[in-house]
C-alpha positions in Angstrom: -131.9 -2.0 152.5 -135.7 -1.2 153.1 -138.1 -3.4 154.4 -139.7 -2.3 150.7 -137.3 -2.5 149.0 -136.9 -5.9 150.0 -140.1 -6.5 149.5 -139.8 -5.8 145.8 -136.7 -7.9 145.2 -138.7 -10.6 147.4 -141.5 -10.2 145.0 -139.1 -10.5 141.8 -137.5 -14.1 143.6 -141.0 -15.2 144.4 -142.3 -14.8 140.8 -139.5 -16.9 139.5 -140.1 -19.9 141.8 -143.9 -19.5 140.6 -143.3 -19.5 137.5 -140.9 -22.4 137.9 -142.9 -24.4 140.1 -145.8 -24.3 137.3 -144.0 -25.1 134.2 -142.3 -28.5 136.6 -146.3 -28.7 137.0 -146.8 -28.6 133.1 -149.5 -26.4 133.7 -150.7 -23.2 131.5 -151.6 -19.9 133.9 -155.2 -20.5 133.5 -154.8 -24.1 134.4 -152.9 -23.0 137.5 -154.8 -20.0 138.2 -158.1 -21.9 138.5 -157.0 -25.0 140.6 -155.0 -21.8 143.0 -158.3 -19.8 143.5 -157.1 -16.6 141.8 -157.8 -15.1 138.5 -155.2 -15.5 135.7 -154.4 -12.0 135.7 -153.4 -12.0 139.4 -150.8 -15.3 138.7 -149.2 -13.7 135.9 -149.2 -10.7 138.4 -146.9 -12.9 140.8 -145.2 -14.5 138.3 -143.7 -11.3 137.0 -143.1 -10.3 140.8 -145.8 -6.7 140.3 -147.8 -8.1 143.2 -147.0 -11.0 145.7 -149.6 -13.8 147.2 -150.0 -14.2 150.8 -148.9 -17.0 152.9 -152.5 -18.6 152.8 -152.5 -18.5 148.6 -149.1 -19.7 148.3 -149.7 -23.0 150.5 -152.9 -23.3 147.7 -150.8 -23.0 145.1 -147.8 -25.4 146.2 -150.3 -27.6 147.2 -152.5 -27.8 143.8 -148.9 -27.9 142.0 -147.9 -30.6 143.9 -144.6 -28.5 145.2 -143.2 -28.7 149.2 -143.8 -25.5 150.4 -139.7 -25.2 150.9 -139.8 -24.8 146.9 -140.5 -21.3 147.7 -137.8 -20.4 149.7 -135.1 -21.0 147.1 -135.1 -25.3 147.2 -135.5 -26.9 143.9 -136.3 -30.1 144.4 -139.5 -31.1 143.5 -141.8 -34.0 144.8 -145.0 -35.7 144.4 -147.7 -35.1 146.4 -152.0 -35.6 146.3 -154.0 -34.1 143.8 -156.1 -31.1 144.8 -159.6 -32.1 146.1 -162.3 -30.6 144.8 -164.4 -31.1 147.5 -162.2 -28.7 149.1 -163.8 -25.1 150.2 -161.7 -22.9 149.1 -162.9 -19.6 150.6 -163.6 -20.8 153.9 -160.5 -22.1 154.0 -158.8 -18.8 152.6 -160.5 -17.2 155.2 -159.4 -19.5 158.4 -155.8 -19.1 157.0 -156.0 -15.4 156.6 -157.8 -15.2 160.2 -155.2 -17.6 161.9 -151.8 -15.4 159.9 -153.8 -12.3 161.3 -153.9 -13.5 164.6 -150.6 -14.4 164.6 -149.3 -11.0 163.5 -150.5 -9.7 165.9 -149.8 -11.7 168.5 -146.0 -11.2 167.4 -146.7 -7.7 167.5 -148.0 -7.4 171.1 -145.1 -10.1 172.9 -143.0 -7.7 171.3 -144.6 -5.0 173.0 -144.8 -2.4 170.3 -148.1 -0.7 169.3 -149.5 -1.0 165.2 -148.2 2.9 165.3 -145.0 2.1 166.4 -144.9 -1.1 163.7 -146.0 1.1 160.5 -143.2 3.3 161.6 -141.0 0.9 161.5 -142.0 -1.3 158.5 -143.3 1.0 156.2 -146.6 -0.6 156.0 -149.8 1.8 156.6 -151.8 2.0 159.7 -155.0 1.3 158.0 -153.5 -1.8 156.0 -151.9 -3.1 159.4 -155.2 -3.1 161.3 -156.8 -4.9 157.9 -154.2 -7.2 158.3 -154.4 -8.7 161.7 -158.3 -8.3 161.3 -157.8 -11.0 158.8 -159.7 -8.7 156.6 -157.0 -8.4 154.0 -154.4 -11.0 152.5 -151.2 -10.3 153.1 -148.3 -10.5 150.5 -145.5 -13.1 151.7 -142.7 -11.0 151.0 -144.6 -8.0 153.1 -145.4 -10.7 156.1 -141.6 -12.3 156.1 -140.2 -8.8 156.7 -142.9 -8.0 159.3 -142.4 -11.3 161.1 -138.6 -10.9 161.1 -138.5 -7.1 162.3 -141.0 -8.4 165.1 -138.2 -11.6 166.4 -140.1 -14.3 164.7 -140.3 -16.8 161.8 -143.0 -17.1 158.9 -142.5 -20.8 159.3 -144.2 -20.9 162.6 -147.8 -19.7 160.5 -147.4 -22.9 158.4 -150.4 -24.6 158.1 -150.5 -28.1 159.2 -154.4 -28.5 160.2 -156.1 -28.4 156.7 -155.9 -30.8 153.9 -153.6 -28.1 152.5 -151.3 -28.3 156.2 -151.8 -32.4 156.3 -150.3 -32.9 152.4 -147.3 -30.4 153.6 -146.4 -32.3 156.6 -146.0 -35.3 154.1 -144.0 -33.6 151.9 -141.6 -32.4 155.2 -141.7 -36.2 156.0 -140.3 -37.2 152.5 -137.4 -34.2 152.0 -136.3 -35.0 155.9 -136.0 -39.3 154.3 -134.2 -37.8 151.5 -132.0 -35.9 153.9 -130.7 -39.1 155.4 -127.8 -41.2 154.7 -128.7 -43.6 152.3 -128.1 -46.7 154.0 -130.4 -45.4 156.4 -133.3 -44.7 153.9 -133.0 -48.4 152.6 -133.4 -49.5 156.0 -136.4 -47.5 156.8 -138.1 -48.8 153.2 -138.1 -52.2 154.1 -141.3 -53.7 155.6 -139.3 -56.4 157.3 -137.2 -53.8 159.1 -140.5 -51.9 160.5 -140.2 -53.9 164.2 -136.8 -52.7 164.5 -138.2 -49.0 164.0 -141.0 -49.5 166.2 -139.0 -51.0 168.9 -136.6 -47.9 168.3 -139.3 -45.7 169.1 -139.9 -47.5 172.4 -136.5 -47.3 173.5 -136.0 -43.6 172.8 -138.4 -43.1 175.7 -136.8 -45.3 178.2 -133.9 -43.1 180.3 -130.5 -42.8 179.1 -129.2 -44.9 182.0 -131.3 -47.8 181.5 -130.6 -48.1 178.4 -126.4 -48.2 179.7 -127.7 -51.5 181.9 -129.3 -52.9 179.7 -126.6 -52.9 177.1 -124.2 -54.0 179.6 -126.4 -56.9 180.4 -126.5 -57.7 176.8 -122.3 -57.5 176.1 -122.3 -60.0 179.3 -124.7 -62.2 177.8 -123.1 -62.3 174.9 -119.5 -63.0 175.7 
């Protein structure tokens, strides 16, 4: 298969999740289009899978739906998070996060030593539309940037944000899926405020070396017996 044609069915996956991640939102497409930055047209657009946002917009748009980012890559469990702020400058921010996915196309691009000639060759994707992109001069469409990253060795995950309100409300939501993800003894454990010196002494110990940590349970059994 094509990168494009990837790209397509990409798109098609993508506009089901957005659609699916609105309606858990109980929002209308203007409701959602406004609080994402975009114009209705251009989230109906996604949602039918004709066009695809980039990275930057779709870390918006989980974040104003209140969705973990994962959502997107085929999880469907939803959580909740912060509501969007308004004081929040959305196109400065849209264009740090373009800049910064740019910069890191391009990066992945030169440590795997090929030229932007050599990439559009191999992708599919224009010259001129290439340069735009690591210029951070033009969005680019997630499907379109997942098969870049992956022909060039790397992961789209690594371009998560995790700096910006948008980045800060993710990591949270990575904290509360990796709870969720353990056993559930475990998860009781951790809830409890009583149990919170335990955990904080557990962090201490995890930087003392292995060996210690062998004497001084043996000191302990002899103690104890």
């Amino acid at each position: 298969m094509t990168i494009q044609a990837q790209v397509a069915l990409r798109s098609k996956k993508l506009g089901v999740l957005i659609r699916d991640a609105r309606l858990s939102a109980r929002k209308t497409i203007p409701e959602c289009a406004q609080k994402a930055g975009v114009a209705s047209v251009v989230l109906r657009s996604w949602e039918e899978g004709f066009r695809a946002p980039s990275l930057p917009e779709l870390e918006l748009l989980a974040y104003s739906l209140k969705v973990p980012i994962s959502h997107f890559w085929g999880q469907d469990v939803l959580s909740e998070g912060v509501p969007l702020s308004d004081s929040l400058d959305l196109p400065a921010l849209m264009e740090d996060r373009r800049h910064a996915v740019g910069d890191f196309l391009r990066q992945q691009r030169e440590n795997s030593g090929l030229s932007l000639r050599t990439l559009s060759e191999q992708s599919g994707v224009s010259l001129v539309r290439l340069k735009a992109y690591e210029m951070g001069e033009r969005p680019i469409p997630l499907p379109e940037l997942e098969g870049l990253v992956t022909l060039l060795g790397g992961q789209v995950e690594a371009i998560f944000d995790h700096d910006s309100p948008i980045g800060e409300w993710m990591n949270k939501q990575k904290v509360v899926q990796d709870i969720l993800q353990l056993p559930t003894e475990i998860q009781d454990f951790v809830s409890k405020s009583e149990n919170i010196p335990y955990l904080k002494m557990a962090m201490k110990l995890r930087t003392v070396p292995i060996e210690k940590l062998r004497s001084l349970g043996s000191l302990l059994l002899r103690s104890t017996s």
